[in-house]
C-alpha positions as a printed NumPy array, in Angstrom:
array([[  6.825,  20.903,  15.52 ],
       [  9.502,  18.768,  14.105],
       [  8.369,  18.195,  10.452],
       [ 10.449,  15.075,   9.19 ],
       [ 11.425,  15.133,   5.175],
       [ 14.026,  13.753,   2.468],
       [ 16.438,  16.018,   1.179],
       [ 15.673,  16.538,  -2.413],
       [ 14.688,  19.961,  -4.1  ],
       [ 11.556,  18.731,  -3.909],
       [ 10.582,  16.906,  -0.552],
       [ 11.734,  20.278,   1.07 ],
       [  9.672,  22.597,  -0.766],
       [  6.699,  19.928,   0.15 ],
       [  7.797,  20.384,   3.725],
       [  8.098,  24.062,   3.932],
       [  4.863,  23.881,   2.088],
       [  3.125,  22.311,   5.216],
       [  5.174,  24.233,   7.337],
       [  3.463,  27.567,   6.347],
       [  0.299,  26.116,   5.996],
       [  0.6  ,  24.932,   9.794],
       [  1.681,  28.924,  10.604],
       [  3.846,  29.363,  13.393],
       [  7.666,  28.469,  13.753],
       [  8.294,  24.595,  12.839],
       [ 12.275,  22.936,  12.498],
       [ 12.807,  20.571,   9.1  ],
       [ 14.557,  17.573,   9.997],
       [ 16.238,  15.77 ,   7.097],
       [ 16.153,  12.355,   6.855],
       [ 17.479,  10.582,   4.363],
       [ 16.2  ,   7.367,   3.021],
       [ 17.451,   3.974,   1.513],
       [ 16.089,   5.958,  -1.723],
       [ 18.48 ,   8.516,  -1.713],
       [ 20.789,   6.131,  -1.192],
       [ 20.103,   3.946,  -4.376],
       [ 18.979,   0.929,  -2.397],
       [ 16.091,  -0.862,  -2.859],
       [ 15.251,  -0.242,  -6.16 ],
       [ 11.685,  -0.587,  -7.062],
       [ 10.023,  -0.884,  -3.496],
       [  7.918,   2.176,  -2.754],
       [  8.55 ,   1.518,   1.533],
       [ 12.59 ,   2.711,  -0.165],
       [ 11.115,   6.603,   0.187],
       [  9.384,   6.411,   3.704],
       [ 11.426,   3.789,   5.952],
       [ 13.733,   6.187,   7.316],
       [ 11.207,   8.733,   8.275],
       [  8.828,   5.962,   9.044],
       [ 11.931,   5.137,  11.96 ],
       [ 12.058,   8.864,  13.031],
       [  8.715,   9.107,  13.769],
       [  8.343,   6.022,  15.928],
       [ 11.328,   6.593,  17.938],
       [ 10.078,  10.348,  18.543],
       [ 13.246,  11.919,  16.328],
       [  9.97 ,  14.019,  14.208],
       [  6.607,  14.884,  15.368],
       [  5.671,  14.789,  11.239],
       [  6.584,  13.675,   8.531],
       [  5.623,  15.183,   4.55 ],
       [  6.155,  12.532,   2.127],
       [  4.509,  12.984,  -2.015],
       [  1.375,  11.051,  -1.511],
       [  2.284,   8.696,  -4.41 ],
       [  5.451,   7.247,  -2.558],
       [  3.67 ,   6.177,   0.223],
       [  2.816,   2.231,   0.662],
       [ -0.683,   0.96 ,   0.889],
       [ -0.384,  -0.675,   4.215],
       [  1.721,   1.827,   6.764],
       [  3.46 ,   0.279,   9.783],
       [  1.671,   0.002,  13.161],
       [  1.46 ,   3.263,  14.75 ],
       [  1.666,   5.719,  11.921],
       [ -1.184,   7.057,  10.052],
       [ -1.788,   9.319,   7.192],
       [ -3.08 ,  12.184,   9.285],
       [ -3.86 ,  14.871,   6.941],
       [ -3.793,  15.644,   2.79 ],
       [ -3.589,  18.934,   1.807],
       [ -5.547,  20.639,  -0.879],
       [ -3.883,  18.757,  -4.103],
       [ -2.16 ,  20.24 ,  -6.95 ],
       [ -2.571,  20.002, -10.636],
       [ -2.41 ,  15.629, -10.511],
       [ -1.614,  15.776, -14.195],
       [  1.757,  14.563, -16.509],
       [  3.731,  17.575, -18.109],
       [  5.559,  17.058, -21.183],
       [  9.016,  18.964, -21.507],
       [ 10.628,  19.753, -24.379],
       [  7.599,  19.318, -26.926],
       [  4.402,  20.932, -27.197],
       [  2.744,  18.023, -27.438],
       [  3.136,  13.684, -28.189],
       [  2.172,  15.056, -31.68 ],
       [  4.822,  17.666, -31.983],
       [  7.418,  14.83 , -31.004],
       [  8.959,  13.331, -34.427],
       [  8.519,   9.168, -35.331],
       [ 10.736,   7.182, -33.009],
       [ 11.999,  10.185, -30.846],
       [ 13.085,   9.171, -27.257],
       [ 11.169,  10.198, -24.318],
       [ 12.847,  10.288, -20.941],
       [ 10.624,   8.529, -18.138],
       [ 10.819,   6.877, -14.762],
       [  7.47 ,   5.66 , -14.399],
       [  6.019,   2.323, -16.16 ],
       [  2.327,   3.773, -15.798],
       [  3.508,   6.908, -18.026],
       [  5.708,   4.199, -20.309],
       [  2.467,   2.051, -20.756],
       [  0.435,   4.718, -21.505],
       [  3.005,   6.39 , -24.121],
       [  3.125,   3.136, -25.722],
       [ -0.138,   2.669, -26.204],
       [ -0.404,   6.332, -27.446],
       [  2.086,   6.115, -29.574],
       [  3.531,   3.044, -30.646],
       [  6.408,   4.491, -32.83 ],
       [  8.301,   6.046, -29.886],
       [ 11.235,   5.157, -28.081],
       [ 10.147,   5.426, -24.891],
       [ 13.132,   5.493, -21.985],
       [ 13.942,   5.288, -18.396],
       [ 14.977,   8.115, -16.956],
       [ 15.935,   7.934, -13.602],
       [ 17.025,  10.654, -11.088],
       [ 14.918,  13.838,  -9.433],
       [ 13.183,  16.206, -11.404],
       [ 16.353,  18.569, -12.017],
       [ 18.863,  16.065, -12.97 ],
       [ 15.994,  14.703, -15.502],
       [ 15.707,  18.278, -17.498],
       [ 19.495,  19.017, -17.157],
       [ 19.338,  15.363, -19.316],
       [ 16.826,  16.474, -21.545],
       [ 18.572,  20.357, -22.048],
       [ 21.954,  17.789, -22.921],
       [ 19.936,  16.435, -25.974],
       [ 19.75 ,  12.84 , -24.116],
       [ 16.264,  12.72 , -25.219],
       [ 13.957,  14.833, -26.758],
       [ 11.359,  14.806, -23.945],
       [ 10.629,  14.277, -20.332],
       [  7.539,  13.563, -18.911],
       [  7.456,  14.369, -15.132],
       [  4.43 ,  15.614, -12.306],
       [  2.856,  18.948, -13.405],
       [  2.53 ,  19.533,  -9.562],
       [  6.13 ,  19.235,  -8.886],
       [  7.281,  21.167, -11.634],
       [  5.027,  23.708,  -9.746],
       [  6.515,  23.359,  -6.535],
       [ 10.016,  23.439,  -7.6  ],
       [  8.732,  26.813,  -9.342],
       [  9.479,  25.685, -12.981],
       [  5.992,  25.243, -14.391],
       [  6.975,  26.923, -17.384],
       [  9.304,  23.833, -18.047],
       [  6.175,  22.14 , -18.66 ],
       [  5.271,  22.584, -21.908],
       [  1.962,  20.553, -22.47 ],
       [ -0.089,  18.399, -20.485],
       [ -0.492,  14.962, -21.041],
       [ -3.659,  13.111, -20.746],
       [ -2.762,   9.807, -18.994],
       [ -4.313,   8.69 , -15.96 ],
       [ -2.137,   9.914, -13.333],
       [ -0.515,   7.65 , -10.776],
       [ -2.612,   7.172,  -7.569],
       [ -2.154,  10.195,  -4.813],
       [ -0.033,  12.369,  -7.682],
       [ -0.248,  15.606,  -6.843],
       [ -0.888,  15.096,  -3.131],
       [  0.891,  15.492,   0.158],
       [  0.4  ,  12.942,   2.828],
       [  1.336,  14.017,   6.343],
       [  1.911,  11.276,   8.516],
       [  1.854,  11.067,  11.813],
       [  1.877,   8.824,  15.198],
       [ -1.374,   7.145,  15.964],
       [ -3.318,   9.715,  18.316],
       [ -1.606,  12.676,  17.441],
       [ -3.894,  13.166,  14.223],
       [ -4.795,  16.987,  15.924],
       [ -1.32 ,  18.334,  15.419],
       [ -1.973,  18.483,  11.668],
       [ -5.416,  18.368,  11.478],
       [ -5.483,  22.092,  10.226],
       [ -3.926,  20.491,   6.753],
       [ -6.921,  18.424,   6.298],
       [ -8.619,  19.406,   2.607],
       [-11.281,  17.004,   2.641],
       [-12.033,  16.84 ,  -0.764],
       [ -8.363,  15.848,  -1.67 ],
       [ -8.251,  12.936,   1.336],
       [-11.624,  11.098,  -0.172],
       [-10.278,  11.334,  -3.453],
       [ -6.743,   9.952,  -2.179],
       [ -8.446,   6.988,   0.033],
       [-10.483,   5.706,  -3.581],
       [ -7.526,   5.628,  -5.309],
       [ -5.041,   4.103,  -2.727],
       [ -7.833,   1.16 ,  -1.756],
       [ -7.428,   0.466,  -6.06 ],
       [ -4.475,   0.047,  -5.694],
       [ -4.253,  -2.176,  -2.584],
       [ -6.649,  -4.357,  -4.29 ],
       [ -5.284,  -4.646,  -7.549],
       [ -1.816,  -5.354,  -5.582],
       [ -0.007,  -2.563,  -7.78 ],
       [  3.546,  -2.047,  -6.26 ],
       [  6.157,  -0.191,  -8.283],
       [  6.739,  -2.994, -10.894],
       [  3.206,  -2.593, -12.55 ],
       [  1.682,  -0.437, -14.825],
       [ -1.427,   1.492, -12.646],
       [ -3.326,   4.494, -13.26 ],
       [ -5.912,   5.599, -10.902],
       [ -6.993,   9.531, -10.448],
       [-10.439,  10.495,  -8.527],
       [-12.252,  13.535,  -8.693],
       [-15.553,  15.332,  -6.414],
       [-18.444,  15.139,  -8.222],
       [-21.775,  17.655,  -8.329],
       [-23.485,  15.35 ,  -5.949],
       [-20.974,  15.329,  -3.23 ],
       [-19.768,  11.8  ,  -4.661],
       [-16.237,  10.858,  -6.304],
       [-15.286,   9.611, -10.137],
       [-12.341,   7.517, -10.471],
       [-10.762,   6.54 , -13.396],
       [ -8.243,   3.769, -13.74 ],
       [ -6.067,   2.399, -15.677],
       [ -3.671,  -1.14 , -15.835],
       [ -1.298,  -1.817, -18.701],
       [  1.165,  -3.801, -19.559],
       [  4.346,  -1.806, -20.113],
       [  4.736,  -2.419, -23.956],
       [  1.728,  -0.55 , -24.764],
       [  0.423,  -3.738, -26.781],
       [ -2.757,  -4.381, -23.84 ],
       [ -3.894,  -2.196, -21.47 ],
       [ -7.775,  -1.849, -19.58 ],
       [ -9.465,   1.138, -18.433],
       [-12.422,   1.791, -16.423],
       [-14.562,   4.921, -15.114],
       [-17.34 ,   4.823, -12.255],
       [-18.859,   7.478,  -9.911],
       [-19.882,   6.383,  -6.339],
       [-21.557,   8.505,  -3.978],
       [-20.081,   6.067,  -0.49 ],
       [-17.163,   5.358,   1.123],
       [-13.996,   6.455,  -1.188],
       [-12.248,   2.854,  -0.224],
       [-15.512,   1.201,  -1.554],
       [-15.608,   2.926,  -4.703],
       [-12.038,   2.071,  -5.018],
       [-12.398,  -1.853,  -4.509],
       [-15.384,  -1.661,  -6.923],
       [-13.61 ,  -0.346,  -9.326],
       [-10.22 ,  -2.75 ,  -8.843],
       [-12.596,  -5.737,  -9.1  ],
       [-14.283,  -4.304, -12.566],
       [-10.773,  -4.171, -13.876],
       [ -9.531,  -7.353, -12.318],
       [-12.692,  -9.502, -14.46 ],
       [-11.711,  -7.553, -17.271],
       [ -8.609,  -9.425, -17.611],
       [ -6.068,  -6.653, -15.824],
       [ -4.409,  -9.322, -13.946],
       [ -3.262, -10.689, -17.183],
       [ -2.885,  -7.704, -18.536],
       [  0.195,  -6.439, -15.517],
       [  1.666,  -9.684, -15.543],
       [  2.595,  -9.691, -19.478]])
């Protein structure tokens, strides 16, 4: 198979990752996106356009994209044909063992307004910044004293074979699919990487992507939303929606034993008559 991916450190560990999982002998094909490129800045669709393109006109057979960068609603004739057994879906802090290690008013490095909401709201005192750029070019910026931490994915920290970079974890809701892989593929060719599937992984990725859609979180808002299996066979998701100064924020929890999108839905309409649509536009 042609396995499409970007470039970065990352998306090709991600797509060698799949490629051993699928055995045999596979070619990468890098693509690279308006993303790379800079353009686009704060639309998710930025990460999978190109490779979206690729797979349409037959260029890849697959395409390996983080789970998290993927938009709600995919173009016609692509689906998300298999999700891999996740890894750890939780926030590392680098550079501190902990937020309460970190001194009043030191600055945190981050590229994500979930983790910046949830900091906030954590800890009010610090100087939370964005910090832009892959997960390497963020810790050379923390190792150059720019800040005094970076928080980043646990899972790719583990990919890139750096966990120990990590020096706590962070307990904020992660954002939806982190952690995951998301192989996509042409409509009807769903078989080709069906072998990936981990099913416990693509219910818990279908709850939290439906919250999203409903809540109509894009890259400019402030979401949480993390599933897990439960003893019963069912799903718990938590979820979160803040605004990015830390000064409101709503959270809810609920286990379902249906459909994952259901659960989902439910859960983005308990948050939505709490006041969250307030709450992301302030």
């Amino acid at each position: 198979m042609r396995i499409g991916t970007r470039g970065s450190a990352l998306a090709l560990a991600q797509a060698r990752e799949v490629a051993a999982l699928l055995h045999g002998r596979h070619e990468l094909v890098t693509v690279t996106t308006s993303g790379d490129r800079g353009t686009d800045a704060g639309d998710k669709e930025r990460w999978v356009r190109e490779l979206d393109a690729a797979l349409l006109e037959g260029a890849v057979d697959a395409a390996v994209h983080s789970a998290k960068d993927v938009p709600t609603e995919l173009p016609d004739g692509i689906v998300i044909a298999a999700v891999p057994e996740r890894a750890d879906p939780r926030d590392a802090l680098c550079g501190a063992d902990g937020l309460g290690a970190l001194a009043p008013r030191a600055r945190v490095g981050t590229a994500s307004l979930r983790r910046t909401a949830q900091l906030r709201a954590l800890r009010e005192d610090l100087e939370v910044v964005e910090l832009r750029g892959n997960v390497d070019t963020r810790l050379r910026r923390l190792e150059a004293g720019e800040v005094a931490a970076v928080v980043v994915a646990a899972a790719g920290l583990e990919r890139l074979g750096r966990s120990g970079e990590g020096r706590a974890l962070v307990e904020l809701v992660p954002c939806a699919g982190q952690g995951c892989l998301a192989v996509t593929t042409r409509a009807g060719e769903v078989e080709r990487v069906a072998a990936l599937e981990h099913l416990a992984s693509a219910r818990a990725l279908a709850a939290e992507r439906a919250l999203v859609h409903a809540l109509g979180a894009d890259c400019h808002t402030a979401v949480g939303a993390h599933a897990t299996a439960t003893p019963d066979g069912g799903l718990r998701l938590r979820a979160f929606a803040g605004a990015v100064d830390g000064s409101a924020w709503v959270r809810d929890e609920l286990a379902g034993r249906g459909e994952p999108e259901a659960l989902g839905v439910e859960v983005a309409e308990r948050l939505l008559a709490a006041g969250a649509a307030e709450v992301l536009r302030a």
